[in-house]
N, C-alpha and C positions, 0 to 999 in steps of 0.2 A: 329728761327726754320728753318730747312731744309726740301727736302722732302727727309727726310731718313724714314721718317712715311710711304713711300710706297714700299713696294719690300717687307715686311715682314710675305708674306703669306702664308702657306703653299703650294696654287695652282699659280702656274705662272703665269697660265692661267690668275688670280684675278688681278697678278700685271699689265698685262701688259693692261689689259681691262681700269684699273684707270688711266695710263700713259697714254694711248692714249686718253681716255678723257681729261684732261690736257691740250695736245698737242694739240688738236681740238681748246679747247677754247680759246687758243696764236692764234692758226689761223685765227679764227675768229676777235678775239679782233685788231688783225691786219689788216686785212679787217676796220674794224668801224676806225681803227685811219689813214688809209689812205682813207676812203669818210671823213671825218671831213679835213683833212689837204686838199684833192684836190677840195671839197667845198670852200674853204676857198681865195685858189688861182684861181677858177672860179670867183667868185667874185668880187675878187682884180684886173684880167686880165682880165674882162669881155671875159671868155673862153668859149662859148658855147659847144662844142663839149666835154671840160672836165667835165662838169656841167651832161651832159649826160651819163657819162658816170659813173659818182657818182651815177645817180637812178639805172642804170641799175646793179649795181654793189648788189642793195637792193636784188633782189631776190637770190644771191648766199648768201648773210646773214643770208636771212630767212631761205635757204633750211638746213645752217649749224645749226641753232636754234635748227630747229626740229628735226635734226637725233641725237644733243649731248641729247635734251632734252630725245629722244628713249629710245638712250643707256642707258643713267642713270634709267630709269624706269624699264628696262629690269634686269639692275644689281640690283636691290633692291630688285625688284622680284623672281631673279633664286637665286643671292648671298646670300640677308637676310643681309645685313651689316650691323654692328654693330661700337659705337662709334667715333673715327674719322674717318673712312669709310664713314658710313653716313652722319656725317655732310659733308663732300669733296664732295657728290652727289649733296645733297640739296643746297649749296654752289654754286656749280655749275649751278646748273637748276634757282637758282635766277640771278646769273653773266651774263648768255648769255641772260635771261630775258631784264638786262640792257645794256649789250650790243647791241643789238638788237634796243631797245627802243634810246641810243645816238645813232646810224645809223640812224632812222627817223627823227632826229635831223638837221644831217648832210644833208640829202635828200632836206629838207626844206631851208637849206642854196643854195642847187643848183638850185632848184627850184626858187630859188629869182633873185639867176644870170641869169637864164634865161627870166626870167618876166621882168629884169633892162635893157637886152639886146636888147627886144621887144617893147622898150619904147623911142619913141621919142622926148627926154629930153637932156638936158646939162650935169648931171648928172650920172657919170660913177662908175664902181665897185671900182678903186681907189680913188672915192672920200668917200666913205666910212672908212674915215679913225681911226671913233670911235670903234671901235671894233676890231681893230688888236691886240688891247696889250689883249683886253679879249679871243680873239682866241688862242694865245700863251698858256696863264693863264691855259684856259682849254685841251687844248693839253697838258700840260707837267702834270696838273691832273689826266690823264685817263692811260698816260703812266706808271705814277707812280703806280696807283693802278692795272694795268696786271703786272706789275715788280712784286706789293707785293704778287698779286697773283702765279704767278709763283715761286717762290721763299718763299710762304709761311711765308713771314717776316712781324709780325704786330709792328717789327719797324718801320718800313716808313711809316707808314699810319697816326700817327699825323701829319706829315710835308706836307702829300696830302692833308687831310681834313682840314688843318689849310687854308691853300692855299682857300676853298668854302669861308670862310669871305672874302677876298679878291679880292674874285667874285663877291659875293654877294656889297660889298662895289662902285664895279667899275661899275655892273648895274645899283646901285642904281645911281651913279654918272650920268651915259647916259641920264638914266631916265629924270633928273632934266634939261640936257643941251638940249633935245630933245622937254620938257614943254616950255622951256626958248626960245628958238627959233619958235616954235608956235605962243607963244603967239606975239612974234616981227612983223612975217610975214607971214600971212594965206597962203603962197603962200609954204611954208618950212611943211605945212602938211605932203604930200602925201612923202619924201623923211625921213620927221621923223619917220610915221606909216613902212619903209622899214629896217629902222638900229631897232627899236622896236622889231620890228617881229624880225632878227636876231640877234639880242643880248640876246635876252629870246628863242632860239636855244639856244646857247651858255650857258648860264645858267644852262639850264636843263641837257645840257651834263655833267656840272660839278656835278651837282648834280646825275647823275646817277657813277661816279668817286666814290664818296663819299660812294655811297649803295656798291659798289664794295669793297670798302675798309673794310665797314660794314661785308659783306662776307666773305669776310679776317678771320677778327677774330673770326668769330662764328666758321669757318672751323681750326682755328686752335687751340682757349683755349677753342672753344663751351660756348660762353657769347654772348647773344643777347646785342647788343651795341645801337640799335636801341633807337631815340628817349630820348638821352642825349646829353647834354650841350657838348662844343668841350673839356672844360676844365675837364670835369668829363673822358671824355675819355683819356683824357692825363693820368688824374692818374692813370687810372685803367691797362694803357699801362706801363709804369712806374713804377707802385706797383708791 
């Protein structure tokens, strides 16, 4: 599907009110994927000054939250919209929910760089090198699901949401390698409870991908997808 579902209304006014919603939410979403990406290389460069700049970066998220979440209230109220109108709203006001919500994510990550920075230990942002390939993972996640949202394609959302096992799998893997070195050396605590903490960031961004993708398809067959197996959604993408 395209968005040829919008422009079809008798008042311009309607179309162009939905387009710019849209457009707000890419802006946003792009905001969230650049604090997640320059978290990530705060970290990695033990950059303080970029780390700071990822929190600061929180309050223009927020402020965008609220005024999409507005509009959309606004249009339901004066317009009354109907059918895939409505769901595009509601669609909407859940997306920047989670967009929103990966941004505090992100936050959390730079807040680490800065705690790791404050720490006088051996132990540097590049030594963190468990979590790079789950950072990537979940980066090309989030991307993929604004892509499907833009573009209204619930093609691509089984190959994003296939992608959270795969997350979920490599957590689980840190998890174990993080146990396993505890247990070796009491001393390897405080650096395990640090990739922990930012990997279960990462996680949860991917999983907020995932509800994105979720959004996807309610806004465009209007089928709660919510709360089924990956394989169940394959078919129903498919069928």
């Amino acid at each position: 599907m395209d968005v040829s579902k919008i422009g079809h209304h008798i008042s311009r006014k309607f179309n162009e009110e939905l387009e710019d919603i849209r457009n707000k939410v890419m802006i946003m979403g792009g905001l969230v994927e650049n604090q997640i990406d320059e978290a990530a290389t705060a970290l990695m460069n033990s950059d303080l000054e970029l780390a700071e700049k990822v929190i600061q970066q929180d309050s223009q998220v927020n402020q965008l939250e609220m005024q999409i979440d507005k509009e959309c209230t606004q249009i339901m109220a004066l317009r009354q919209p109907a059918a895939f109108d409505l769901r595009l709203l509601l669609s909407v006001i859940k997306t920047i929910n989670d967009l929103e919500r990966a941004g505090d994510e992100a936050i959390k990550i730079a807040e680490m760089a800065i705690h790791l920075n404050g720490m006088d230990h051996k132990h540097k942002g590049e030594d963190y090198y468990e979590i790079q390939h789950l950072v990537s993972m979940v980066k090309e996640m989030l991307h993929g699901a604004l892509d499907a949202f833009a573009r209204m394609n619930v093609d691509q959302v089984v190959a994003i949401t296939g992608q959270d096992q795969k997350v979920d799998r490599e957590y689980s893997s840190i998890i174990r390698q993080l146990i396993s070195r505890m247990m070796e050396d009491p001393r390897n605590v405080g650096r395990a409870l640090d990739v922990l903490w930012m990997a279960r960031a990462l996680e949860r961004i991917g999983d907020h991908a995932c509800n994105i993708c979720e959004h996807v398809i309610y806004m465009v067959r209007g089928e709660d997808v919510r709360h089924i197996s990956h394989e169940e959604l394959e078919r129903k993408i498919q069928g």
